[in-house]
MILUM-995180 format. One record per residue (C-alpha): x, y, z; residue in three letters. Coordinates in pm, whole numbers, padded with zeros to 5 digits. Example, Ala and Ser with C-alpha at 12.3 -4.5 7.8 and 13.67 -1.06 7.14 Angstrom:
2
X, Y, Z, rest
01230, -00450, 00780, ALA;
01367, -00106, 00714, SER;
//
This chain:
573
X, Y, Z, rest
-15682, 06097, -03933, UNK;
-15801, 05783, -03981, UNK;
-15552, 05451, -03927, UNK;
-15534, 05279, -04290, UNK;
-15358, 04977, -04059, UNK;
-15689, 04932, -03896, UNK;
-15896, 04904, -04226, UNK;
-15658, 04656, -04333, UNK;
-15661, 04481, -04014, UNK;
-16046, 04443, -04025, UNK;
-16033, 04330, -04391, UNK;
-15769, 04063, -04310, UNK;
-16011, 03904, -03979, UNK;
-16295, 03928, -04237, UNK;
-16084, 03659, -04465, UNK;
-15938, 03480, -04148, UNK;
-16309, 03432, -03965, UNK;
-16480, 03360, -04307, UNK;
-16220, 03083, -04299, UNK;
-16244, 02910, -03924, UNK;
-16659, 02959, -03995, UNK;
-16596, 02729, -04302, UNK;
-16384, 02479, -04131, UNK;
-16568, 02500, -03810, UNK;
-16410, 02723, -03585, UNK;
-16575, 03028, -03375, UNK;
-16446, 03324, -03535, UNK;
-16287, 03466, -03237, UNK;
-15974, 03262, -03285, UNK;
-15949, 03368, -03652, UNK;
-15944, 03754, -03509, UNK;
-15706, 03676, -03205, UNK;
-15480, 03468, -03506, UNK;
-15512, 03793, -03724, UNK;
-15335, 04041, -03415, UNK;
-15058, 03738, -03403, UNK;
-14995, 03780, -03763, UNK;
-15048, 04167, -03819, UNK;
-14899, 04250, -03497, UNK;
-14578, 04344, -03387, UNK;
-14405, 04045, -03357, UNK;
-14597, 03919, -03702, UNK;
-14568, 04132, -03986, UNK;
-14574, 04448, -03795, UNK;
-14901, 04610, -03989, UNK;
-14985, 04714, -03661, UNK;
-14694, 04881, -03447, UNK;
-14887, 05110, -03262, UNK;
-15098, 04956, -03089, UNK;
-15227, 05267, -02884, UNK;
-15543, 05343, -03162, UNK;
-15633, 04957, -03177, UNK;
-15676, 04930, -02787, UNK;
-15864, 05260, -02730, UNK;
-16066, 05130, -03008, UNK;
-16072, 04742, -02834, UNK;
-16174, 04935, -02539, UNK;
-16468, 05048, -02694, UNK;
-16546, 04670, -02753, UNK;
-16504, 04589, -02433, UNK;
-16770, 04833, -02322, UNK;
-17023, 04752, -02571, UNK;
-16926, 04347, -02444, UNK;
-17010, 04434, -02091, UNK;
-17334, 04613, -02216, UNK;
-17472, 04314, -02423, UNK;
-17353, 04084, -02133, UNK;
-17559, 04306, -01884, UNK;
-17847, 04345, -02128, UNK;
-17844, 03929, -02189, UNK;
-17880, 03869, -01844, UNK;
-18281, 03907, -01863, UNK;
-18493, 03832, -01548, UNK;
-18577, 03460, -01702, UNK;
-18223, 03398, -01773, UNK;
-18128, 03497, -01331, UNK;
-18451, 03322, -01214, UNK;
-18365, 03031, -01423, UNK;
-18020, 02960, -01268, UNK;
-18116, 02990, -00934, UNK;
-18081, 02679, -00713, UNK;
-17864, 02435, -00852, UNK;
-17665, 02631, -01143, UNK;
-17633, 02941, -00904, UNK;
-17478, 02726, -00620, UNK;
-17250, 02558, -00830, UNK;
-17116, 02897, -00999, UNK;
-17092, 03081, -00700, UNK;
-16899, 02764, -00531, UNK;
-16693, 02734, -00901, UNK;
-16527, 03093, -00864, UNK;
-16525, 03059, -00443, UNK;
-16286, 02767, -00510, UNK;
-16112, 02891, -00772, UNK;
-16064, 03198, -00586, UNK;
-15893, 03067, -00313, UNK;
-15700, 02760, -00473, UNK;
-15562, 02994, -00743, UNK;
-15509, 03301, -00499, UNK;
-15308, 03056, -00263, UNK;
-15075, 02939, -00573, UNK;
-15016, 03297, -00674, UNK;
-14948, 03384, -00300, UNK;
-14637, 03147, -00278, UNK;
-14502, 03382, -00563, UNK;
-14422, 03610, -00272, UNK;
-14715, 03836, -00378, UNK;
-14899, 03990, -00138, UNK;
-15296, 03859, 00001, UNK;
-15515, 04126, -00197, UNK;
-15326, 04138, -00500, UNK;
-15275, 03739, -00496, UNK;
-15703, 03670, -00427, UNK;
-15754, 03943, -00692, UNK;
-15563, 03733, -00960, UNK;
-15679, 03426, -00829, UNK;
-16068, 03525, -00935, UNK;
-15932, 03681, -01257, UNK;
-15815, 03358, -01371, UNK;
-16085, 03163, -01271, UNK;
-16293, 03366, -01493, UNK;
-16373, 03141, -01810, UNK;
-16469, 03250, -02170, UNK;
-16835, 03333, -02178, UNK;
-16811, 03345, -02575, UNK;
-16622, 03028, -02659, UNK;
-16805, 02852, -02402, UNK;
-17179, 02992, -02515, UNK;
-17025, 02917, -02855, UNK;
-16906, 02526, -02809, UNK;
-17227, 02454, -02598, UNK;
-17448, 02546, -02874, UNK;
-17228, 02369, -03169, UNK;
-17244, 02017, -02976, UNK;
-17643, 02077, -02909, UNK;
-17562, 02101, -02497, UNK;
-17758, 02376, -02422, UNK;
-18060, 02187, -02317, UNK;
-17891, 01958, -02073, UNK;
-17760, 01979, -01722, UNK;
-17401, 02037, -01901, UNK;
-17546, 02309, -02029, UNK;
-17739, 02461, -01787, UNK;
-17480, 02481, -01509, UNK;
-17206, 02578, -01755, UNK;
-17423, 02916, -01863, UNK;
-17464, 02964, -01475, UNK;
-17129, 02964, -01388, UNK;
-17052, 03199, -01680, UNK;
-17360, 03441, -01537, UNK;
-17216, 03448, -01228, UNK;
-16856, 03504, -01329, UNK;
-16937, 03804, -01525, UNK;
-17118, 03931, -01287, UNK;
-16800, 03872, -01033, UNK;
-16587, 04084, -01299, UNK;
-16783, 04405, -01116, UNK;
-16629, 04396, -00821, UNK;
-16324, 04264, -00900, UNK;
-16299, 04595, -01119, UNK;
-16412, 04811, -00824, UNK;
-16126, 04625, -00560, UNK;
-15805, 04758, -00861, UNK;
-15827, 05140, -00701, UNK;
-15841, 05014, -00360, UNK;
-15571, 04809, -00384, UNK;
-15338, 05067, -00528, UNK;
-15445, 05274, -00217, UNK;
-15306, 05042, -00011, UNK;
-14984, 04936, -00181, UNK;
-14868, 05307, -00306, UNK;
-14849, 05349, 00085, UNK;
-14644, 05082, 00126, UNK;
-14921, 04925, 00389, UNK;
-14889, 05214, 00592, UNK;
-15332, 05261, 00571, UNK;
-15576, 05223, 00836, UNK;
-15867, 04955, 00755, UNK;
-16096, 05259, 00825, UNK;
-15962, 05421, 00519, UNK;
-15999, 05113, 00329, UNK;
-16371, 05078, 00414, UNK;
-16401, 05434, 00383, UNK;
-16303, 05404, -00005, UNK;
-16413, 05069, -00078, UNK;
-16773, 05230, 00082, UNK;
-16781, 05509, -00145, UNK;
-16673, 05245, -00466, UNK;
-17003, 05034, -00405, UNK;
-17180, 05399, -00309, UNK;
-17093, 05564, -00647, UNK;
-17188, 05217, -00779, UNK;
-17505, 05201, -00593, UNK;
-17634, 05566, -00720, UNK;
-17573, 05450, -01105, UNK;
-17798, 05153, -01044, UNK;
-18082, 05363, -00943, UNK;
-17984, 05652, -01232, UNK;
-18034, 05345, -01474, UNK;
-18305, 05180, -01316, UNK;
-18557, 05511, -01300, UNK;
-18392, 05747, -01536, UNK;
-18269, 05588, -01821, UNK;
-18564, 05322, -01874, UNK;
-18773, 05651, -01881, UNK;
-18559, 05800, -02152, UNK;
-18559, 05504, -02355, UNK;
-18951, 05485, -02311, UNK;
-18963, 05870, -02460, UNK;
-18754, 05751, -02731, UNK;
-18988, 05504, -02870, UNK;
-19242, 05649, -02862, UNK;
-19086, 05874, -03088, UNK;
-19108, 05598, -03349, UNK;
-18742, 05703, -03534, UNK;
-18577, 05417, -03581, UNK;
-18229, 05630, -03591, UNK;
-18314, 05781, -03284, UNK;
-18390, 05493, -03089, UNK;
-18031, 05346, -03222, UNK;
-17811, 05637, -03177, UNK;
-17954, 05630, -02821, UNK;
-17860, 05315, -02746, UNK;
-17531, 05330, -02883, UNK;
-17527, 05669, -02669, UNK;
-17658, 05439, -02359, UNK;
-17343, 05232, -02317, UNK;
-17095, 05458, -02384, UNK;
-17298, 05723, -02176, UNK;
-17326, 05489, -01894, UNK;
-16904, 05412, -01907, UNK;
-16827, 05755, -01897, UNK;
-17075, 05841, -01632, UNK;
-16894, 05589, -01425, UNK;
-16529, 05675, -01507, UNK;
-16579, 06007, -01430, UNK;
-16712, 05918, -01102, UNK;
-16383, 05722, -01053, UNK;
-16490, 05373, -01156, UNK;
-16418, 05146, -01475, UNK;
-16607, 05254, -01787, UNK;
-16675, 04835, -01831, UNK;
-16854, 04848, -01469, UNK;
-17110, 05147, -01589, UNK;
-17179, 04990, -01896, UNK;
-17276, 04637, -01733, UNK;
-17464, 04832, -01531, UNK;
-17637, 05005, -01810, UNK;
-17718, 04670, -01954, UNK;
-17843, 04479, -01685, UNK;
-18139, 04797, -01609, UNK;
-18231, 04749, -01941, UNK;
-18219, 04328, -01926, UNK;
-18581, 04356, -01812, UNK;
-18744, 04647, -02050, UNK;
-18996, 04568, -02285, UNK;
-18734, 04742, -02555, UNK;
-18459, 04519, -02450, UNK;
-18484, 04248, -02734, UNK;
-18485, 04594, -02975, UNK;
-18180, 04720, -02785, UNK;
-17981, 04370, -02832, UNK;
-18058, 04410, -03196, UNK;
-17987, 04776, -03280, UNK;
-17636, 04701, -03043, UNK;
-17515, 04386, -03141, UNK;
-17345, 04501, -03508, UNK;
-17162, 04795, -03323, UNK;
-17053, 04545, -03047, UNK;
-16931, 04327, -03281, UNK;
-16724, 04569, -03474, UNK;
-16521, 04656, -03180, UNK;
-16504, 04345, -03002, UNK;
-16366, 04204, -03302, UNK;
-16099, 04430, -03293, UNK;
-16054, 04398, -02917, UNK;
-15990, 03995, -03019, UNK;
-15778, 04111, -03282, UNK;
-15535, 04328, -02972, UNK;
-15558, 04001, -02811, UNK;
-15356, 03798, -03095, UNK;
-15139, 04111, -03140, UNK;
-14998, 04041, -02779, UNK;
-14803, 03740, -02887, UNK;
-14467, 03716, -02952, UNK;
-14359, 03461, -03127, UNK;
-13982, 03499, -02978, UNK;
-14129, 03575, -02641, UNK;
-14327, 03238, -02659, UNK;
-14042, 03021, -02766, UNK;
-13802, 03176, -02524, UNK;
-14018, 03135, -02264, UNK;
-14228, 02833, -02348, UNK;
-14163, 02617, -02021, UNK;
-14300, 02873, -01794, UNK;
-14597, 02925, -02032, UNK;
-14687, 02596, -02026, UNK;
-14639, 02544, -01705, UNK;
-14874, 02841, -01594, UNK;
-15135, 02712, -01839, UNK;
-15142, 02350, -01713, UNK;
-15102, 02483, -01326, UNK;
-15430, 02681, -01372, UNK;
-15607, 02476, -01629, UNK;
-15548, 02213, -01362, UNK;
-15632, 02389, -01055, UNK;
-15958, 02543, -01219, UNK;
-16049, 02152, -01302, UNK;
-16026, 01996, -00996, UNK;
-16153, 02307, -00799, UNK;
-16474, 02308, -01064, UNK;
-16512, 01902, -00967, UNK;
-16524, 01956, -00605, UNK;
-16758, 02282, -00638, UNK;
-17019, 02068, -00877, UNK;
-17025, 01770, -00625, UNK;
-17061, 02014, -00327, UNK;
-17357, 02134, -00567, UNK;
-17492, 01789, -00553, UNK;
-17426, 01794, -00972, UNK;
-17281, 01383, -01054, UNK;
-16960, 01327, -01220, UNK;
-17055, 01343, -01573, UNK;
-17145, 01674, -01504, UNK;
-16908, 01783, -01275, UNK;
-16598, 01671, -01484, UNK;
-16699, 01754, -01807, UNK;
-16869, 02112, -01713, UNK;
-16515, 02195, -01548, UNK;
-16340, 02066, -01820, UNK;
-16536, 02285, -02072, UNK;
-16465, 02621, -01856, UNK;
-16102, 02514, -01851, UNK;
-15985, 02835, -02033, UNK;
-15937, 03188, -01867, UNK;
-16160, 03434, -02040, UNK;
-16181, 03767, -02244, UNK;
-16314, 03945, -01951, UNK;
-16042, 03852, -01758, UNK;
-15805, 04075, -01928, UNK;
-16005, 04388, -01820, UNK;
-15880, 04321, -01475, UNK;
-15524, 04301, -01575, UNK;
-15501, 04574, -01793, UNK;
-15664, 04778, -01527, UNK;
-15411, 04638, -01260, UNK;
-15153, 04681, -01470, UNK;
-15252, 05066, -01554, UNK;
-15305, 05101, -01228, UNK;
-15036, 04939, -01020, UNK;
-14718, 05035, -01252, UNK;
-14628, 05295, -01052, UNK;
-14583, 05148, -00734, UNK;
-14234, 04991, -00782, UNK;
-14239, 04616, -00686, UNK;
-14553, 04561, -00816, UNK;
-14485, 04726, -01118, UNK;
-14149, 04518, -01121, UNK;
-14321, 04167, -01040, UNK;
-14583, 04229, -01371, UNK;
-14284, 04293, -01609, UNK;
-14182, 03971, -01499, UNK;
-14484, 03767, -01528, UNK;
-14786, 03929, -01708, UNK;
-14648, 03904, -02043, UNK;
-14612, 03514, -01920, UNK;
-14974, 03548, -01773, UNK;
-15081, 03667, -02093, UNK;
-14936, 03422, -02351, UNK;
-15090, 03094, -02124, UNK;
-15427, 03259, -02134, UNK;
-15441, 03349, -02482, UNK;
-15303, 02961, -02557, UNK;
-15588, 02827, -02308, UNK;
-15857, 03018, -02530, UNK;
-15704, 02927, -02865, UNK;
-15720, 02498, -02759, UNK;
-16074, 02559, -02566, UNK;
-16235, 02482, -02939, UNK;
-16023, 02178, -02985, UNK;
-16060, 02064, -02674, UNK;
-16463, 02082, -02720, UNK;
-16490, 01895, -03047, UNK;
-16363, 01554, -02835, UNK;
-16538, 01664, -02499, UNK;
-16895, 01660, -02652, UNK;
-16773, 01374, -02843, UNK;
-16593, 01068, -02828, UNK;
-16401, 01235, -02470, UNK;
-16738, 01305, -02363, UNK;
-16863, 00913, -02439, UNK;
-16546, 00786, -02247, UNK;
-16629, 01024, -01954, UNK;
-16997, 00889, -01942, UNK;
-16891, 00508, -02005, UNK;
-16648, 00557, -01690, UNK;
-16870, 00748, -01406, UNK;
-17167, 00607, -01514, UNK;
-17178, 00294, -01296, UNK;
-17117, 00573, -00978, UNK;
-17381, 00809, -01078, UNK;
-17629, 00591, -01123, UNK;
-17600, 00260, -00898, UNK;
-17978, 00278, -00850, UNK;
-18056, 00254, -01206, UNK;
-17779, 00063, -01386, UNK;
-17889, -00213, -01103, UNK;
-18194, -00327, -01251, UNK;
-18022, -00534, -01526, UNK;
-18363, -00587, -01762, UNK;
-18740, -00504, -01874, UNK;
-18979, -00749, -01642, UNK;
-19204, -00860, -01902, UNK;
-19578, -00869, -01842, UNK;
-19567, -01208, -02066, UNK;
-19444, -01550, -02016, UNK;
-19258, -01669, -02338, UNK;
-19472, -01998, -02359, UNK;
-19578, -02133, -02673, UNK;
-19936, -02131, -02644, UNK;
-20022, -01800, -02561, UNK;
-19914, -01548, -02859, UNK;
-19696, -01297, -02755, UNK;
-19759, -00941, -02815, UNK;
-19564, -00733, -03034, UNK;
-19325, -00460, -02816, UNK;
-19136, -00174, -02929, UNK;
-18855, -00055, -02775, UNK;
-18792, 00354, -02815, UNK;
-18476, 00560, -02791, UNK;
-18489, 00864, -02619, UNK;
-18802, 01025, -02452, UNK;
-18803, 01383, -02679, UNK;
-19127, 01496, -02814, UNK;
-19117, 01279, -03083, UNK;
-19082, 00969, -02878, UNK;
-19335, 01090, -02633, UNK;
-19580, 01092, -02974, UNK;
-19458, 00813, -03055, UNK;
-19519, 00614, -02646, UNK;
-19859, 00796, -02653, UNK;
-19939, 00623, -02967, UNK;
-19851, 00268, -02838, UNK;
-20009, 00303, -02505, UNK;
-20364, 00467, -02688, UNK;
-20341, 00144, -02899, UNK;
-20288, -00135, -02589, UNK;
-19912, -00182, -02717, UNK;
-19638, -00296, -02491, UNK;
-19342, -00035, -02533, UNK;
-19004, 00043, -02371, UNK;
-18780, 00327, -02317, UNK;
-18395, 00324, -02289, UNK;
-18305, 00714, -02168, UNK;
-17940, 00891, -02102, UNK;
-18180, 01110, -01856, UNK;
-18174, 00959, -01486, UNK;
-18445, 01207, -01402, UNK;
-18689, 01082, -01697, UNK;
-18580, 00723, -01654, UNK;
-18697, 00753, -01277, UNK;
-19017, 00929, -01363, UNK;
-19106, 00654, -01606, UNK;
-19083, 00420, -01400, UNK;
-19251, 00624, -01105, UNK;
-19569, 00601, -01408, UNK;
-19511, 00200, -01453, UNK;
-19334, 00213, -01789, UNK;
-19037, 00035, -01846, UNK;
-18762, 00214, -01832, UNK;
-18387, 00153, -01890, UNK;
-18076, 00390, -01802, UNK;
-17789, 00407, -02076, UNK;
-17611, 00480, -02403, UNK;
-17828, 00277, -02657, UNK;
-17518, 00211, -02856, UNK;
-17330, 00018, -02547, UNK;
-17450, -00390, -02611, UNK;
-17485, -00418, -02288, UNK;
-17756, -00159, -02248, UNK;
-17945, -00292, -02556, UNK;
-17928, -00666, -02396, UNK;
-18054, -00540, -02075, UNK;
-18378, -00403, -02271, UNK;
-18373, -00734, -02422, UNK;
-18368, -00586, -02767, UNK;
-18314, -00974, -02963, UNK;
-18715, -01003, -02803, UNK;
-18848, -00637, -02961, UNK;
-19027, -00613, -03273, UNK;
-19008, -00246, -03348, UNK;
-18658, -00053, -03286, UNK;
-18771, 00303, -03271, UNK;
-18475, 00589, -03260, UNK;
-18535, 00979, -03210, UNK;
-18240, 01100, -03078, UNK;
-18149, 01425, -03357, UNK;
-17811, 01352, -03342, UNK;
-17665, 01183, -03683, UNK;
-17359, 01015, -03534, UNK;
-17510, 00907, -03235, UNK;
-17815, 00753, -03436, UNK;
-17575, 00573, -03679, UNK;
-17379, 00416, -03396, UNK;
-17740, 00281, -03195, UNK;
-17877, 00156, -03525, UNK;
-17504, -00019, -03625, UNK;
-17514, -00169, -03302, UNK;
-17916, -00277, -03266, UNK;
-17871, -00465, -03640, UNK;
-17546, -00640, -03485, UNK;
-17727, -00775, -03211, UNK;
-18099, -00861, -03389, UNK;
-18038, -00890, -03763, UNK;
-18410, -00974, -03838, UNK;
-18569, -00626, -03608, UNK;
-18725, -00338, -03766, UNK;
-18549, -00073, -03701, UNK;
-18687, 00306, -03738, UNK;
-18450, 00560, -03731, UNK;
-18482, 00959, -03752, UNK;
-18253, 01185, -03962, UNK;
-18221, 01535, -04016, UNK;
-18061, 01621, -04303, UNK;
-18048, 01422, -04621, UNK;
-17684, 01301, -04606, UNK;
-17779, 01160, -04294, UNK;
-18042, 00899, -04506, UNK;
-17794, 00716, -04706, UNK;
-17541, 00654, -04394, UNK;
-17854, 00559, -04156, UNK;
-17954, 00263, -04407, UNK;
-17580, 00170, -04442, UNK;
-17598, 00114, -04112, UNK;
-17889, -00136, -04070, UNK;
-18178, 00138, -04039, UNK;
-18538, -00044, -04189, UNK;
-18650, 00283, -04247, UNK;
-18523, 00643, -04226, UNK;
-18770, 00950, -04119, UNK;
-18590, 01231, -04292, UNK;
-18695, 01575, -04090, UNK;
-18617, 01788, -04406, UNK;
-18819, 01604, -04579, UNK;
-19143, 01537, -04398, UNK;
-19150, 01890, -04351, UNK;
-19147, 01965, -04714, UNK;
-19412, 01726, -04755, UNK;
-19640, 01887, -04548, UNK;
-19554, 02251, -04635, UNK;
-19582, 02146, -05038, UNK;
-19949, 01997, -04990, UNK;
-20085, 02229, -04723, UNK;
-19945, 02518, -05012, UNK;
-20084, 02331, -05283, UNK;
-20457, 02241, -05148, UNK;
-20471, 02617, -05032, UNK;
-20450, 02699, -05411, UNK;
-20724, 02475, -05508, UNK;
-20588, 02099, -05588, UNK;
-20759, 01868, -05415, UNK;
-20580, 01599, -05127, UNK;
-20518, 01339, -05327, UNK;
-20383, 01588, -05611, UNK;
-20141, 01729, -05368, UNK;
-20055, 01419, -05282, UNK;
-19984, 01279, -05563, UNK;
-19740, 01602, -05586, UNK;
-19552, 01528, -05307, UNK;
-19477, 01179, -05397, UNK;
-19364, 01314, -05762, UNK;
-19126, 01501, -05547, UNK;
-18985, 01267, -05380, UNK;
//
């Protein structure tokens, strides 16, 4: 019979998520503050839990699939190198540092190093999520941010396949050869091994019949059949359902169906992970958290701390700078959804064996509250990281990154200032996107002197590998703009996309040269009116060229003529 709790549950998240989306929050924290509310310790909608987390365990296996099925061949040759170093060091680190801190809680090796890389797995979603609100995806934040997050869930694997091994050892009270351990942990990767090649030859063949069956409901029912085929498969061979369906996912990453299969799976994934967030929130306890809100807090800011400075050293072994180094590891801060796989499996697991079942009714409920806190402030903590935390982070290791380039204090200029000879006019260009590459190509086609100031080291040195005049910095630091010798420009050209960073440059260009031009680009409309409020000459709306050209390309293929169409668009505007 069907749970009316859980049809009000889902109707309540649909209000709650339709509200953080407004406000600009991910939605996940709207579900996980819909359990906290409909839970038990809220208004008790939900008191048995046992339906919601076989149905959150559905979600989990459909968020294993997708993760497996995201992680296309482009995506893993892309983060090798640099971003594939740096994860692998990330959770290494974290591993140990963490594993170490839990050992002194008189728990033993295995178990301790097993907990250790659970918590320094990070959030994948609210991560992915907070990278792509701030625009970071692009950079080297970015890049080695989604690389650490491929590599942890990949890592989740075989921390799932070490929770049976390490109840054989424990229920016999260490009294187990190391033969027998190898013996088991052998046959773990072995069953593992055999499911990789049943997916990579078998199931890729299946799939191939099924499209070319051309039945849309066939092809979907099989791939919802897919992941929970590929769990089962796997649990009955004795491993975690979430290990076959990663598995299942990841042979398919590389199929010329996959983009199909992400499409047809994502609304059933979504569903159930939704509720799976929604079990999540229903863990806390409000009375729990009070009563126990020292040790909370001091778990959280032991492990938010240790995964910081452990993610700073593993960058810099990477080679990575600062910037990167302390803001990535401040933006994978949090301990992840994945992670809880690993403790609920532990904690299924290991309750029977009596002091470990003992030592997690003292501390995972404690474990669990500090995790779920670290995920709800990973969104707040973002909004001032890729903004003003982010600028103070940059203004600080700056002069350390980048000795080389911050030394070279201005543009040479290829003119004497001496009254007789005219001087040519310059413009100076911020950022080195394809719009300001049109922009330099323009200049240099037409003999004119131009200059670039770049946050990129690696374009700034490039630049000036080609003989252009290059300068290193924030455009909206005085000093920077001095150093380009801005007060001597006749042209102030700015294409960076983002608003708030373009009002700030142009606010501070006017201050220092009241009489420049200054050209600045905006993307939405809104943006126009606060760009010429602060200084802007002129304002190249995106929206709006774009319209432009769409209305008079439309218009002259129905017969007007140019000037007609034209004449059309300037009515417009």
């Amino acid at each position: 019979m069907f749970d009316a709790s859980i049809a009000l549950t889902l109707v309540v998240a649909t209000g709650v998520a339709t509200l953080f989306h407004r406000i600009g929050l991910p939605a996940i924290l709207g579900f996980m503050l819909t359990g906290a509310f409909v839970g038990p310790s809220g208004f008790g909608v939900l008191n048995d839990m046992h339906a919601i987390e076989e149905m959150a365990e559905i979600g989990l296996v459909f968020l294993l699939f997708m993760v497996g099925l995201e992680l296309s061949p482009d995506k893993l040759k892309a983060m090798r190198g640099v971003a594939l170093k740096a994860g692998s060091l990330y959770m290494i680190f974290g591993t140990v540092l963490l594993g170490l801190g839990i050992l002194a809680m008189n728990v033993p090796p295995l178990l301790a190093f097993i907990l250790g890389g659970v918590l320094t797995i990070s959030s994948t979603a609210l991560v992915v999520k907070s990278l792509e609100d701030a625009k970071q995806m692009g950079n080297i934040v970015g890049g080695v941010s989604l690389g650490t997050l491929i590599v942890q869930d990949i890592v989740v694997i075989p921390l799932l396949l070490l929770v049976p091994l390490t109840h054989t050892v424990y229920a016999t009270a260490g009294d187990i050869s190391w033969m027998t351990v190898g013996i088991d942990l052998g046959k773990a990767f072995a069953v593992l091994a055999a499911t990789v090649i049943l997916s990579l030859f078998i199931v890729p063949r299946l799939v191939d019949k099924l499209a070319h069956a051309r039945s849309r409901e066939l092809f979907t029912l099989s791939v919802f059949s897919l992941g929970i085929g590929m769990a089962y498969l796997t649990h009955l061979l004795g491993l975690s359902m979430e290990a076959g369906a990663f598995v299942g996912g990841l042979a398919l990453s590389g199929s010329v169906y996959s983009k199909q299969v992400l499409s047809d799976s994502r609304p059933f994934r979504d569903v159930f992970a939704a509720l799976f967030f929604v079990s999540l929130g229903a863990m806390l306890d409000a009375r729990f958290l009070v009563a126990n809100l020292g040790e909370i807090l001091g778990v959280l800011l032991t492990v938010s701390a240790i995964k910081f400075f452990g993610g700073v050293a593993a960058m810099k072994a990477a080679r990575l700078s600062w910037k990167t180094a302390i803001i990535g590891s401040l933006a994978l801060f949090q301990v992840g959804e994945l992670a809880f796989m690993v403790l609920r499996s532990l904690d299924t697991t290991l309750r029977d064996v009596p002091w470990v079942g003992s030592w997690f009714d003292s501390w995972m409920a404690i474990f669990v509250h500090a995790i779920v806190l670290s995920m709800f402030l990973t969104p707040l903590l973002s909004r001032t990281l890729f903004g003003k935390l982010g600028d103070a982070i940059t203004r600080w290791v700056d002069p350390i990154d980048h000795k080389d380039l911050i030394a070279t204090p201005e543009i040479n200029r290829s003119v004497e200032d001496r009254g007789d000879i005219p001087r040519p006019k310059e413009a100076l260009i911020v950022g080195y996107g394809p719009i300001a590459q049109q922009v330099s190509e323009a200049c240099n086609a037409q003999g004119i002197p131009y200059h670039v100031i770049e946050t990129n080291p690696s374009t700034v040195k490039e630049l000036r590998a080609q003989g252009i005049h290059a300068v290193y910095g924030d455009a909206s630091s005085p000093e920077v703009l001095k150093s380009a010798r801005l007060s001597q420009m006749d042209v102030f050209v700015v294409t960076v996309p983002d608003s708030r960073a373009t009002q700030e440059i142009v606010y501070a260009a006017r201050c220092l040269n009241p009489d420049i031009h200054i050209i600045a680009r905006a993307r939405f409309t809104p943006d126009v009116e606060k760009l010429k409020m602060a200084g802007a000459s002129e304002v190249i709306h995106d929206e709006q060229e774009t319209g432009d050209r769409f209305v008079s390309h439309s218009l002259m293929t129905l017969g007007l003529s140019e000037s007609k169409a034209d004449e059309a668009c300037e009515d417009l505007r």
